[in-house]
MDAnalysis code that builds the backbone (N, CA, C; Angstrom):
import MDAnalysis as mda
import numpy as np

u = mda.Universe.empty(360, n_residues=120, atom_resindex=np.repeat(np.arange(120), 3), trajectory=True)
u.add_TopologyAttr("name", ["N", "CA", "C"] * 120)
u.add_TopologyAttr("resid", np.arange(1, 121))
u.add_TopologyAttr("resname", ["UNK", "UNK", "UNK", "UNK", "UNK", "UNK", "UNK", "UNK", "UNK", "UNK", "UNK", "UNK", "UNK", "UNK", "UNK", "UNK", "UNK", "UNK", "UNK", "UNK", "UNK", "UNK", "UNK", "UNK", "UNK", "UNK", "UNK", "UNK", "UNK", "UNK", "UNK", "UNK", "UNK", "UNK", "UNK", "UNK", "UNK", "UNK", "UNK", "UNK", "UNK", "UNK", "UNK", "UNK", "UNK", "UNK", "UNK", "UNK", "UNK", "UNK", "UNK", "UNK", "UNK", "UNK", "UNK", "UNK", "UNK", "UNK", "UNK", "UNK", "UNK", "UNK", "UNK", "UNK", "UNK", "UNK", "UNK", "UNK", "UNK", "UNK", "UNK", "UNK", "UNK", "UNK", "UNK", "UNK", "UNK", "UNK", "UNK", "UNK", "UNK", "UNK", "UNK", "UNK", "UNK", "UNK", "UNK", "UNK", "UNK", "UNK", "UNK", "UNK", "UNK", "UNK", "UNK", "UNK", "UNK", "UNK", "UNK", "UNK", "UNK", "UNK", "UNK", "UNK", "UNK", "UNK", "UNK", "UNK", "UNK", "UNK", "UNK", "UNK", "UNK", "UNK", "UNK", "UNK", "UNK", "UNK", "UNK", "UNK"])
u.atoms.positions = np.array([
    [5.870, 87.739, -36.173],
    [6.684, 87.616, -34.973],
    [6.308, 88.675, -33.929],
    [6.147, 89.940, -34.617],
    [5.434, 90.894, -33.462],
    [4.263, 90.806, -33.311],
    [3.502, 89.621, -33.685],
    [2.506, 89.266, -32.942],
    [2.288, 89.003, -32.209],
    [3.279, 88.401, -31.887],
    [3.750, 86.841, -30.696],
    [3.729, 87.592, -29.532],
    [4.740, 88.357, -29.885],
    [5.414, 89.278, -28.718],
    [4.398, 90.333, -27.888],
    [3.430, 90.765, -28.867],
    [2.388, 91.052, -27.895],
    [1.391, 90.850, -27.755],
    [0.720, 89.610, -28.244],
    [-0.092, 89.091, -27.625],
    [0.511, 88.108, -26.295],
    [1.805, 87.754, -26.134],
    [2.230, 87.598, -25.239],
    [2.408, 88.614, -24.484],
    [2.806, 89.748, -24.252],
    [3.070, 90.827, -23.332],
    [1.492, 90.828, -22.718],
    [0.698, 91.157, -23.401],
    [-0.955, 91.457, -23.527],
    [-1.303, 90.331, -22.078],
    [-1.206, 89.216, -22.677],
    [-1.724, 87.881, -21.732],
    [-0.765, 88.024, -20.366],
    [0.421, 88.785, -20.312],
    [1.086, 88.356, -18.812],
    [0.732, 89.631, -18.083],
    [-0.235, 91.003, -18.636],
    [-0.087, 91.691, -18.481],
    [-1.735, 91.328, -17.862],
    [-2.529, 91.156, -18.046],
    [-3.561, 90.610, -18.151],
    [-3.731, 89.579, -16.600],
    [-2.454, 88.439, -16.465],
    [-2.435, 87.743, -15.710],
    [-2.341, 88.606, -14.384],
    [-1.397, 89.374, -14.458],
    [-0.756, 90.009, -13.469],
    [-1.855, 91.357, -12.555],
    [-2.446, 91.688, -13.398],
    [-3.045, 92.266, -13.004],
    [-4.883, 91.422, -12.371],
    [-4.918, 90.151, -12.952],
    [-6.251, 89.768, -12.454],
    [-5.892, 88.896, -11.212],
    [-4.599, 88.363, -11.011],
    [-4.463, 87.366, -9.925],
    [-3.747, 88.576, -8.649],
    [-4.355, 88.607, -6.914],
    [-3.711, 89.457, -6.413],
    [-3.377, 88.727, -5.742],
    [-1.590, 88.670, -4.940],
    [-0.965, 88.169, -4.207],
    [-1.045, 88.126, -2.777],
    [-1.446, 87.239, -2.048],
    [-1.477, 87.473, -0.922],
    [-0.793, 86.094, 0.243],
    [-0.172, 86.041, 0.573],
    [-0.036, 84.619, 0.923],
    [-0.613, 84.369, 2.460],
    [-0.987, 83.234, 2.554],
    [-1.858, 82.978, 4.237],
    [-0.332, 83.017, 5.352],
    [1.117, 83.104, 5.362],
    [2.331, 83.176, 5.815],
    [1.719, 84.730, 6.573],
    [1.424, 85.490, 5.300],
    [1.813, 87.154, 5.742],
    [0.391, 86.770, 7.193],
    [-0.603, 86.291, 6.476],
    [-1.643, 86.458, 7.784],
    [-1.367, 85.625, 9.238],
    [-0.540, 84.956, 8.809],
    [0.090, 83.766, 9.952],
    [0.571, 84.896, 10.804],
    [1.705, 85.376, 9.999],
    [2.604, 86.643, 11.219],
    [1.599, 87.239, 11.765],
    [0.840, 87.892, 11.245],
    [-0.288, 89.077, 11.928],
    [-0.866, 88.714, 13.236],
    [-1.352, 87.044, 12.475],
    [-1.998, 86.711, 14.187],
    [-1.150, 86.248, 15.050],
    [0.309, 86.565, 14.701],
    [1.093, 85.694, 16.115],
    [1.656, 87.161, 16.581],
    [1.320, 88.394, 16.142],
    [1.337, 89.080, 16.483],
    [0.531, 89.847, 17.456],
    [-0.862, 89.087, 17.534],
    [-2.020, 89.360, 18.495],
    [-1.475, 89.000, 19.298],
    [-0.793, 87.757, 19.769],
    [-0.634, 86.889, 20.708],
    [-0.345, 87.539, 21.869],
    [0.383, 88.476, 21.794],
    [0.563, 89.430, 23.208],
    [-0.140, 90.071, 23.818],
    [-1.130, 90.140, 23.384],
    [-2.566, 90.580, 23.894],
    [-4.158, 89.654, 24.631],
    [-3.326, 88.520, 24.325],
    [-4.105, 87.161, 24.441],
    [-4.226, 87.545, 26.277],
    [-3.168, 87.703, 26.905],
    [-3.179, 87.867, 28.195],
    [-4.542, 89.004, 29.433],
    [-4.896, 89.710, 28.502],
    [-5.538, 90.676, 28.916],
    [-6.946, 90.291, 28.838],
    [-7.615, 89.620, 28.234],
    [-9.053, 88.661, 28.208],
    [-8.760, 87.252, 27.634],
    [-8.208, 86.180, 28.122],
    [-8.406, 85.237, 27.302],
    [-9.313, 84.616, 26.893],
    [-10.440, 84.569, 27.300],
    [-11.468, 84.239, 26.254],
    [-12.137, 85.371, 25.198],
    [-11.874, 86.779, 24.974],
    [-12.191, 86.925, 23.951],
    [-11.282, 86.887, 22.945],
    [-9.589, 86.870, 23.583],
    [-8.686, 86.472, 22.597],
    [-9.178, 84.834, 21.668],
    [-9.574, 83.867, 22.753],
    [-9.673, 82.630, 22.072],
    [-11.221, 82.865, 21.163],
    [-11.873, 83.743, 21.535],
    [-12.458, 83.710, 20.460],
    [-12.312, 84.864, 19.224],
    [-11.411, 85.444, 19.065],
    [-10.938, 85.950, 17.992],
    [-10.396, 85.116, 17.403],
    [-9.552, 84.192, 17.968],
    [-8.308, 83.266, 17.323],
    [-9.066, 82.527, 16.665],
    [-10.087, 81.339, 17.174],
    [-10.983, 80.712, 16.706],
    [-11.798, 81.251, 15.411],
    [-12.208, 82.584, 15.246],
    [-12.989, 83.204, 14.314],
    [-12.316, 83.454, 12.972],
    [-10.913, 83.834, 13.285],
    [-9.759, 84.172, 12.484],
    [-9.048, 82.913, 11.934],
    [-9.067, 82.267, 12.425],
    [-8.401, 80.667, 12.008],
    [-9.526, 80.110, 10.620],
    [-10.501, 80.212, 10.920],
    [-11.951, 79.748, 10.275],
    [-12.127, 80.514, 8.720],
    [-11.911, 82.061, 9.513],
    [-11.796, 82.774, 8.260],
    [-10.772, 82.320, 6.855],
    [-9.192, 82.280, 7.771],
    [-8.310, 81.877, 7.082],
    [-8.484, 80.733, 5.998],
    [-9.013, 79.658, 6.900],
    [-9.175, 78.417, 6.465],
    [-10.470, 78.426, 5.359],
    [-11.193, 78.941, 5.382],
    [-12.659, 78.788, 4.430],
    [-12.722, 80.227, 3.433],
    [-11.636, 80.899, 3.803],
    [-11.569, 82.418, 3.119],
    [-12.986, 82.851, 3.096],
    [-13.506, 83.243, 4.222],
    [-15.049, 83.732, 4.124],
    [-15.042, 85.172, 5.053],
    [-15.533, 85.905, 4.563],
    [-15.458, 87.306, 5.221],
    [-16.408, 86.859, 6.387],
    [-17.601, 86.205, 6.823],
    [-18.317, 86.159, 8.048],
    [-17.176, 85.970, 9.024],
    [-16.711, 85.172, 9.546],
    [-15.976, 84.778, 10.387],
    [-14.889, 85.912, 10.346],
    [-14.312, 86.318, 9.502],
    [-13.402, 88.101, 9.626],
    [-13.728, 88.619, 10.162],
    [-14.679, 89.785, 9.965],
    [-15.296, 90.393, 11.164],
    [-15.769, 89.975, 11.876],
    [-16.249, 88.469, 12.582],
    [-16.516, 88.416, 13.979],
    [-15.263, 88.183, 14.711],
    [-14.121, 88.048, 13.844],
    [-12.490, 87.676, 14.180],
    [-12.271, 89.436, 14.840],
    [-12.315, 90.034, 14.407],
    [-12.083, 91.893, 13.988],
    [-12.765, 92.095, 15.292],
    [-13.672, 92.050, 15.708],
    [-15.019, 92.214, 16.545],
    [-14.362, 92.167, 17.716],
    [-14.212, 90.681, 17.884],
    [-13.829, 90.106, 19.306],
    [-12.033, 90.822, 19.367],
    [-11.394, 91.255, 18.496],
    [-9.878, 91.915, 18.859],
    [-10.103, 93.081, 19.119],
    [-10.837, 93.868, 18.565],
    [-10.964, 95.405, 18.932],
    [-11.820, 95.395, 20.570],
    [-12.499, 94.421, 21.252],
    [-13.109, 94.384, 22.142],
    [-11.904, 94.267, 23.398],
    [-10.912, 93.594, 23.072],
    [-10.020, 93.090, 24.098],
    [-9.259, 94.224, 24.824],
    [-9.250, 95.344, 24.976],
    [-8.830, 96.452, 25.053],
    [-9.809, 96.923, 26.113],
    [-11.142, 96.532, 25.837],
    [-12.127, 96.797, 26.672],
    [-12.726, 96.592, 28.174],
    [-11.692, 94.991, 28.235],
    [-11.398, 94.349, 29.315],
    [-10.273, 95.067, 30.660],
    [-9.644, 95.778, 30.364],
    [-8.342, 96.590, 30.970],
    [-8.765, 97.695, 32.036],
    [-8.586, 97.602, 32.612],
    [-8.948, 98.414, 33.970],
    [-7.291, 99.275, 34.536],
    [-7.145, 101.055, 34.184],
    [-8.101, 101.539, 33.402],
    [-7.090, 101.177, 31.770],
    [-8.723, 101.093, 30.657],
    [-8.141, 101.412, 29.382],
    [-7.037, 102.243, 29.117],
    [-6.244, 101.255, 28.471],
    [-4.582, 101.782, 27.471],
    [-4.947, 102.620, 26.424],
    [-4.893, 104.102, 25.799],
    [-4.998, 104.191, 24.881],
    [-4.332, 103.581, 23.919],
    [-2.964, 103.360, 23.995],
    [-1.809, 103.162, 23.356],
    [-2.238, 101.769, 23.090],
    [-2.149, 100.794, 23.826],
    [-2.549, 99.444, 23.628],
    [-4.264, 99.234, 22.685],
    [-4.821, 100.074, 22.857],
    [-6.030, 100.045, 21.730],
    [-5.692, 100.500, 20.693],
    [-4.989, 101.871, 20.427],
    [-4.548, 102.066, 19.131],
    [-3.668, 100.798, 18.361],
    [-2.938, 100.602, 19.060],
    [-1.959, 99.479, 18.621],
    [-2.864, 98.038, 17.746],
    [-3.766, 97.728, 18.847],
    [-4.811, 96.553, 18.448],
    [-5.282, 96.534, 17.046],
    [-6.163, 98.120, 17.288],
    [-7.232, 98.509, 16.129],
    [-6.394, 98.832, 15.165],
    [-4.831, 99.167, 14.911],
    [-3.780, 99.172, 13.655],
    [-3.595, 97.584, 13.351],
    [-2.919, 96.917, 13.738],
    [-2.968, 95.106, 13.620],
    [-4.140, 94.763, 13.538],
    [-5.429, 94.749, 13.876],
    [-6.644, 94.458, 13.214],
    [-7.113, 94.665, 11.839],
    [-6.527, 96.123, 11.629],
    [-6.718, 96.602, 10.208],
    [-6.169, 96.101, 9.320],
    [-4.795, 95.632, 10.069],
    [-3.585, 94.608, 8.824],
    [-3.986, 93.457, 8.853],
    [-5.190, 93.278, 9.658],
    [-5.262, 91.525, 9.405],
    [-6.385, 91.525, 8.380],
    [-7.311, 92.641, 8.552],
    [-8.307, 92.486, 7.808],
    [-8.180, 92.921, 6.290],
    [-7.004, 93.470, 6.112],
    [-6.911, 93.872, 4.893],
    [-6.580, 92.586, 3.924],
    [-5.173, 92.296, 4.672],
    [-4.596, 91.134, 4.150],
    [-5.517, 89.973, 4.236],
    [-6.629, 89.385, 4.893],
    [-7.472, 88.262, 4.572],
    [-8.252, 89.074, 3.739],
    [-8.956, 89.923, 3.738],
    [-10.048, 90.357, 2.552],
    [-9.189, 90.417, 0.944],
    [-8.026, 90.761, 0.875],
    [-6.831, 90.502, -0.413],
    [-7.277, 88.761, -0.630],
    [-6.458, 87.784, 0.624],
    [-6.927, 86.514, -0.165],
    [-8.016, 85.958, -0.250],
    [-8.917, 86.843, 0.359],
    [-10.862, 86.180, -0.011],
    [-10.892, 87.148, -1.554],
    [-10.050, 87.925, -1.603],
    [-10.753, 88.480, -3.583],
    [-10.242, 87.422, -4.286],
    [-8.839, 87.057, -3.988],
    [-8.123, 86.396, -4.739],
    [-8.670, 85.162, -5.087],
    [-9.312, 84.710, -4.190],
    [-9.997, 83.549, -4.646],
    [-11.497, 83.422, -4.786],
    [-11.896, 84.731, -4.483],
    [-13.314, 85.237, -5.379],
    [-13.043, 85.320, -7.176],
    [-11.481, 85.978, -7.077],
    [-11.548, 86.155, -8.737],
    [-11.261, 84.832, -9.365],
    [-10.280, 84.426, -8.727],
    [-9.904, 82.744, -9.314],
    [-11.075, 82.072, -9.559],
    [-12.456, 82.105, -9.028],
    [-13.412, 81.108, -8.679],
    [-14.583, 81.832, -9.550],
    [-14.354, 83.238, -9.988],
    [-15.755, 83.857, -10.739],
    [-16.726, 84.081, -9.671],
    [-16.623, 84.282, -8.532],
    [-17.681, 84.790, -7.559],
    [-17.421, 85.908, -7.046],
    [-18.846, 86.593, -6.688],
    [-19.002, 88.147, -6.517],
    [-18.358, 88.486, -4.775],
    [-17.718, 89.381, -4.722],
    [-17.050, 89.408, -3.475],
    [-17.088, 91.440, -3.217],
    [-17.544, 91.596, -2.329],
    [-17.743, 92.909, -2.121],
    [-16.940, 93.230, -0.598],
    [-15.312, 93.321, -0.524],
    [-14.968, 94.161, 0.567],
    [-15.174, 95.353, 1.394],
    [-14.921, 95.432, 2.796],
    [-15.400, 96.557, 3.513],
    [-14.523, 97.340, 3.886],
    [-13.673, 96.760, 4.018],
    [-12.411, 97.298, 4.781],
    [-11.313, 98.127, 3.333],
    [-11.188, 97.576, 2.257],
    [-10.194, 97.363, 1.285],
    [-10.650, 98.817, 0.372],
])
């Protein structure tokens, strides 16, 4: 009977630690959190959005950082540059990239493929 019990403990312990939680919701908020910034270049906002949507959707780190790329650039557009509004960006960039590179492992580990983060 105390076998049971931990080779069951063993296996949820096991689970818990190989599957990491991330849900595409938390990354939803993040980017509707860019959205206020969309105003200040809209085309490199639309092409962050576009890059970041792609990422989401195919969980592929290429399209992340060219998502990352084009948001930290938008700051650049501002005549004169915000510090405050770039710091702000390049913090919400970091939360976006963390949280998609979480569900590109997650489904690197689910899938047995090699996944090497940059940000994480």
């Amino acid at each position: 009977m105390i076998y049971v019990f931990v080779i069951t403990l063993f296996l949820y312990i096991f689970y818990n630690i190989s599957h990491i939680n991330v849900s595409a919701g938390e990354i939803e908020t993040l980017i509707r959190e860019t959205h206020q910034y969309s105003g200040i270049h809209e085309e490199t906002y639309g092409l962050f959005y576009v890059n970041i949507k792609l990422a989401v959707e195919n969980k592929s780190d290429m399209f992340l950082y060219k998502a990352i790329h084009h948001l930290n650039n938008i700051p650049l557009y501002m005549s004169p540059i915000d510090p405050d509004i770039q710091e702000d960006i390049a913090a919400l960039g970091q939360n976006i990239v963390v949280a998609t590179e979480r569900m590109i492992m997650k489904n690197a580990i689910n899938t047995n493929t090699p996944y090497t983060p940059k940000y994480i």
